[in-house]
DRENVEXNU-462893 format. One record per residue: residue in three letters; x, y, z of N, C-alpha, C in turn. Coordinates in nm, 4 decimals, padded with zeros to 6 digits. Example, Ala and Ser with C-alpha at 12.3 -4.5 7.8 and 13.67 -1.06 7.14 Angstrom:
r rest ala; n_east 01.3190; n_north -00.5690; n_up 00.7800; ca_east 01.2300; ca_north -00.4500; ca_up 00.7800; c_east 01.3200; c_north -00.3300; c_up 00.7800
r rest ser; n_east 01.2850; n_north -00.2250; n_up 00.7080; ca_east 01.3670; ca_north -00.1060; ca_up 00.7140; c_east 01.2900; c_north 00.0030; c_up 00.7870
//
This chain:
r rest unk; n_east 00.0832; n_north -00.1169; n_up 00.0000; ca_east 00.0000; ca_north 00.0000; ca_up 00.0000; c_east 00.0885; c_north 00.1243; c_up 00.0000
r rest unk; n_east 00.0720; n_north 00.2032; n_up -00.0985; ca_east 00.1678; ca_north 00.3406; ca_up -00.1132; c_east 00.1200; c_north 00.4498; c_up 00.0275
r rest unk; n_east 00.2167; n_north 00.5049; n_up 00.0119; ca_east 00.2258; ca_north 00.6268; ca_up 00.1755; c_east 00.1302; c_north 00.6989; c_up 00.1213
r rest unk; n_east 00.0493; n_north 00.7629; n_up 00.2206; ca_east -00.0116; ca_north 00.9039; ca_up 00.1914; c_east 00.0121; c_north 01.0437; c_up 00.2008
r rest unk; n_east 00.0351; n_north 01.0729; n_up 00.1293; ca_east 00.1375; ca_north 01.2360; ca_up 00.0931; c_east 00.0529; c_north 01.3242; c_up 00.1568
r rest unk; n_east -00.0809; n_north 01.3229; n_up 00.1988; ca_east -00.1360; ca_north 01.4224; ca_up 00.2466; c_east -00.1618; c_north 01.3733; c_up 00.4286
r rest unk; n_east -00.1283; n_north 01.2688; n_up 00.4415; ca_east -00.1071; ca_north 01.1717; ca_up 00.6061; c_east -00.0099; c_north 01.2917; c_up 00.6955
r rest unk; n_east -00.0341; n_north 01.2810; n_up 00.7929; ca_east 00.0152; ca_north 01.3385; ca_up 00.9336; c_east 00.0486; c_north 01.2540; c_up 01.0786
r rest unk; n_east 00.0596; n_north 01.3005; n_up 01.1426; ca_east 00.0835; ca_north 01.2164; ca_up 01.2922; c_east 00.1812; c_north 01.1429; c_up 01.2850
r rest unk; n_east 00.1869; n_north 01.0226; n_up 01.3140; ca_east 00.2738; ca_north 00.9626; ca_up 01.3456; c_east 00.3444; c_north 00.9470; c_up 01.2217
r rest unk; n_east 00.3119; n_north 00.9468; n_up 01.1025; ca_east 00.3779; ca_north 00.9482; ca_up 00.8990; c_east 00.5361; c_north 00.9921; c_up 00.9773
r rest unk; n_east 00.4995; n_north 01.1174; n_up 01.0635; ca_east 00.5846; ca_north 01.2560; ca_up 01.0485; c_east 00.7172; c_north 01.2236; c_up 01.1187
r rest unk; n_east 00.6935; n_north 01.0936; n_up 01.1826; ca_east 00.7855; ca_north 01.0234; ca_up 01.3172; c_east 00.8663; c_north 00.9698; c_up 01.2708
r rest unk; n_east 00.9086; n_north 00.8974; n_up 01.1462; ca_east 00.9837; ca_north 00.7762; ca_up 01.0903; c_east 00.9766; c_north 00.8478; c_up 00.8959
r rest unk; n_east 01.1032; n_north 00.8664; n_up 00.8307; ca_east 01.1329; ca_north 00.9025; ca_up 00.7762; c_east 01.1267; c_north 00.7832; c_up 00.6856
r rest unk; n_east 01.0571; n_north 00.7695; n_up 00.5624; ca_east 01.0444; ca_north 00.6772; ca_up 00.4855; c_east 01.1632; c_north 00.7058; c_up 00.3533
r rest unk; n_east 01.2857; n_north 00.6498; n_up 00.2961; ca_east 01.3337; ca_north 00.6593; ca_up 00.2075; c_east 01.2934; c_north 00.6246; c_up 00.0701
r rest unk; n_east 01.2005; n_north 00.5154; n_up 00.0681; ca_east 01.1362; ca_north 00.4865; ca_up -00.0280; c_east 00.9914; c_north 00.5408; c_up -00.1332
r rest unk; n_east 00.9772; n_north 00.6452; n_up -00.0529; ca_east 00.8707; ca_north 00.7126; ca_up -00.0716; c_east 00.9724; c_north 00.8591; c_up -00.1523
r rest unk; n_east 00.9386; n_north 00.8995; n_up -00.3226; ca_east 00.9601; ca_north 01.0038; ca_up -00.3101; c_east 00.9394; c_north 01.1372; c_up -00.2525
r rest unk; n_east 00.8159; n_north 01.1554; n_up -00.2734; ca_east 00.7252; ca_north 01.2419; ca_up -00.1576; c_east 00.7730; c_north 01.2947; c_up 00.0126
r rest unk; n_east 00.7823; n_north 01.1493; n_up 00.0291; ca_east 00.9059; ca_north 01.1648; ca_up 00.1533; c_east 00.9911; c_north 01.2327; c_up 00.1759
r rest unk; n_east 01.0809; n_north 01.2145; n_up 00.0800; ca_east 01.2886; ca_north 01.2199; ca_up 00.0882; c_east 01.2579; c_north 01.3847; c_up 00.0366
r rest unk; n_east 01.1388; n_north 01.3675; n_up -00.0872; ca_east 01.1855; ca_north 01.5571; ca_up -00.0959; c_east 01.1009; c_north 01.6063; c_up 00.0450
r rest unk; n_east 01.0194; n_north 01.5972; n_up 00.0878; ca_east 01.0053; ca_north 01.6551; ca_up 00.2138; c_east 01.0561; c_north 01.7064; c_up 00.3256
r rest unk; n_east 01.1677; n_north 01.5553; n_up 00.3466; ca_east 01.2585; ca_north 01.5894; ca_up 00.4182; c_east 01.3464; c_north 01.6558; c_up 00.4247
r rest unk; n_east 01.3418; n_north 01.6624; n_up 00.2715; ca_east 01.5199; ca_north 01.7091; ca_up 00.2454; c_east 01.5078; c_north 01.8516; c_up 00.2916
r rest unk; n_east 01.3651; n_north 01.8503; n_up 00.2038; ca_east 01.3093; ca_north 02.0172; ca_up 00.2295; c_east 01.3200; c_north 02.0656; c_up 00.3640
r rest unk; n_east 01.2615; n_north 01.9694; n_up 00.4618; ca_east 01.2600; ca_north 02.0216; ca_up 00.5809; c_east 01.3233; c_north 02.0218; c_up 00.7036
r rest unk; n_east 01.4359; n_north 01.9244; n_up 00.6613; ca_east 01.5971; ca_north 01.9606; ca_up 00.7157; c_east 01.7416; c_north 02.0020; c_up 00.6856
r rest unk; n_east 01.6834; n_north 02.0791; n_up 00.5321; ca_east 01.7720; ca_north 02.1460; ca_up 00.5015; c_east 01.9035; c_north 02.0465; c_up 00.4209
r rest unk; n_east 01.8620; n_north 01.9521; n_up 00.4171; ca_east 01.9949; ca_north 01.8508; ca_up 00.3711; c_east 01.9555; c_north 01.7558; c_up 00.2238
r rest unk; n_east 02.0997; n_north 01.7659; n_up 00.1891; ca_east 02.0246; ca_north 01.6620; ca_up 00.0415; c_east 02.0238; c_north 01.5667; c_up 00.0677
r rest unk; n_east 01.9642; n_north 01.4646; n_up -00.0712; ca_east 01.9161; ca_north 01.3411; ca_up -00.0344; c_east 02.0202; c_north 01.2097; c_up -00.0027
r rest unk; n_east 02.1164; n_north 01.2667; n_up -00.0266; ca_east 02.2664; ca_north 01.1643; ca_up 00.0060; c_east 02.2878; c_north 01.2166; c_up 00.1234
r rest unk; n_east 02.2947; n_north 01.3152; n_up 00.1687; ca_east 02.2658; ca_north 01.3726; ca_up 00.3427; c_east 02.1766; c_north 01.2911; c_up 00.4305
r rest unk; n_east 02.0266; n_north 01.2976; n_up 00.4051; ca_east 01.9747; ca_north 01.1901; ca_up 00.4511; c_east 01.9641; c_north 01.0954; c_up 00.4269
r rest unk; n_east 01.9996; n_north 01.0220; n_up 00.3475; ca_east 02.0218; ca_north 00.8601; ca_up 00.3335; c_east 02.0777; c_north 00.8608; c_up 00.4348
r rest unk; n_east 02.2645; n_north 00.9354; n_up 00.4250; ca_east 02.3538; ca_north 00.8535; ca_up 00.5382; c_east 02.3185; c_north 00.8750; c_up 00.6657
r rest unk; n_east 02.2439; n_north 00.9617; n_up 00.7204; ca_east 02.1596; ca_north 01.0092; ca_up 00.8305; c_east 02.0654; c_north 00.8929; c_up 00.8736
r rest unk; n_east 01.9714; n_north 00.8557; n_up 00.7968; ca_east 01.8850; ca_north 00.7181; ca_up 00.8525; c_east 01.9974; c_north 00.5747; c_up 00.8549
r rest unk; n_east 02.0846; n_north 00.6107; n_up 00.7463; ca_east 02.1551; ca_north 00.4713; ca_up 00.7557; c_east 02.2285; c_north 00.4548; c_up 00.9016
r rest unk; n_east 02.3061; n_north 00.5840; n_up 00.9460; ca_east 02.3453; ca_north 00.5800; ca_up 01.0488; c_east 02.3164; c_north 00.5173; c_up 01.1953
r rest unk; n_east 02.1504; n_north 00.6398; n_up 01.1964; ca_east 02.0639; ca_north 00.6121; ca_up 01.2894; c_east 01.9285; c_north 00.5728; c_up 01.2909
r rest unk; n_east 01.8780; n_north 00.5016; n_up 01.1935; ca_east 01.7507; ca_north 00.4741; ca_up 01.1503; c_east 01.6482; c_north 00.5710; c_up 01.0876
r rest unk; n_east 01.5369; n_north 00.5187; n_up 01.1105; ca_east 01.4760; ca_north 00.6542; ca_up 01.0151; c_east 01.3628; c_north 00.7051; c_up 01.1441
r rest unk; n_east 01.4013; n_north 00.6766; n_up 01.2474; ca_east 01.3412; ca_north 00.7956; ca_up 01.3527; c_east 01.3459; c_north 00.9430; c_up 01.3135
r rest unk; n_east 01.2694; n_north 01.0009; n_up 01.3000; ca_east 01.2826; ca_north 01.1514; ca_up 01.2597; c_east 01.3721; c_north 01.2660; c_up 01.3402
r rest unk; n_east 01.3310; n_north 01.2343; n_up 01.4901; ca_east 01.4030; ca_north 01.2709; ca_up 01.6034; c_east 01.5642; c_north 01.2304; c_up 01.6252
r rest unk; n_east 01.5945; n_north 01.1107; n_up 01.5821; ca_east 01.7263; ca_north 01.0580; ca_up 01.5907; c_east 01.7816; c_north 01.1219; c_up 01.4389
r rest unk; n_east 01.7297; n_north 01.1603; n_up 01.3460; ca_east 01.7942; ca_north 01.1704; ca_up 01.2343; c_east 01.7970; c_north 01.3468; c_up 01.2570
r rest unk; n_east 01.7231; n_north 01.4103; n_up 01.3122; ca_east 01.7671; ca_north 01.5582; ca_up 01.3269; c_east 01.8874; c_north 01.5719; c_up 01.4479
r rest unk; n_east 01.8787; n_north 01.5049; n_up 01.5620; ca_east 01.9700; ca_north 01.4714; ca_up 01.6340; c_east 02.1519; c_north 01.4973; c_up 01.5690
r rest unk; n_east 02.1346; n_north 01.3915; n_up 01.4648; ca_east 02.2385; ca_north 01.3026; ca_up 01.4193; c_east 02.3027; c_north 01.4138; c_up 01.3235
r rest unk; n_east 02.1823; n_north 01.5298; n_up 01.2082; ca_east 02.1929; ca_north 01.5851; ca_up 01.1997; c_east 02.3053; c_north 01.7459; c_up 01.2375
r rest unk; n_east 02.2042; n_north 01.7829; n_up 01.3493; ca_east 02.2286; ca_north 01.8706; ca_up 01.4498; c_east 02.4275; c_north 01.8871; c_up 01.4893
r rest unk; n_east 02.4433; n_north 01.7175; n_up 01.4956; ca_east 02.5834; ca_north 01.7370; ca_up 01.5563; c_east 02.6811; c_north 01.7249; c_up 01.4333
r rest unk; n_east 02.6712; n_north 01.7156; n_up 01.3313; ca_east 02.7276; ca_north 01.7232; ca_up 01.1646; c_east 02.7715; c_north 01.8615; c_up 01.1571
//
């Protein structure tokens, strides 16, 4: 079943890589490109919180 691009709540918690919709979202909304966050979830999973974290100290 494909993600829902217009979904909220918990969607917003866990960073999906497989989803385009996603990755530009994110990228958008942490400022980082998409080879930025790849190695960011690869690091620390795709917790949203752990990946701004992980972020943060970069």
């Amino acid at each position: 079943m494909k993600d829902d691009p217009k979904k909220t709540g918990l969607d917003r918690k866990l960073i999906s890589l497989t989803e385009p919709h996603e990755v530009r979202s994110w990228t958008e909304s942490l400022g980082v490109s998409e080879q930025q966050l790849k190695a960011a979830v690869a690091a620390v999973g795709n917790s949203a919180e752990k990946v701004r974290e992980y972020l943060r100290k970069k």
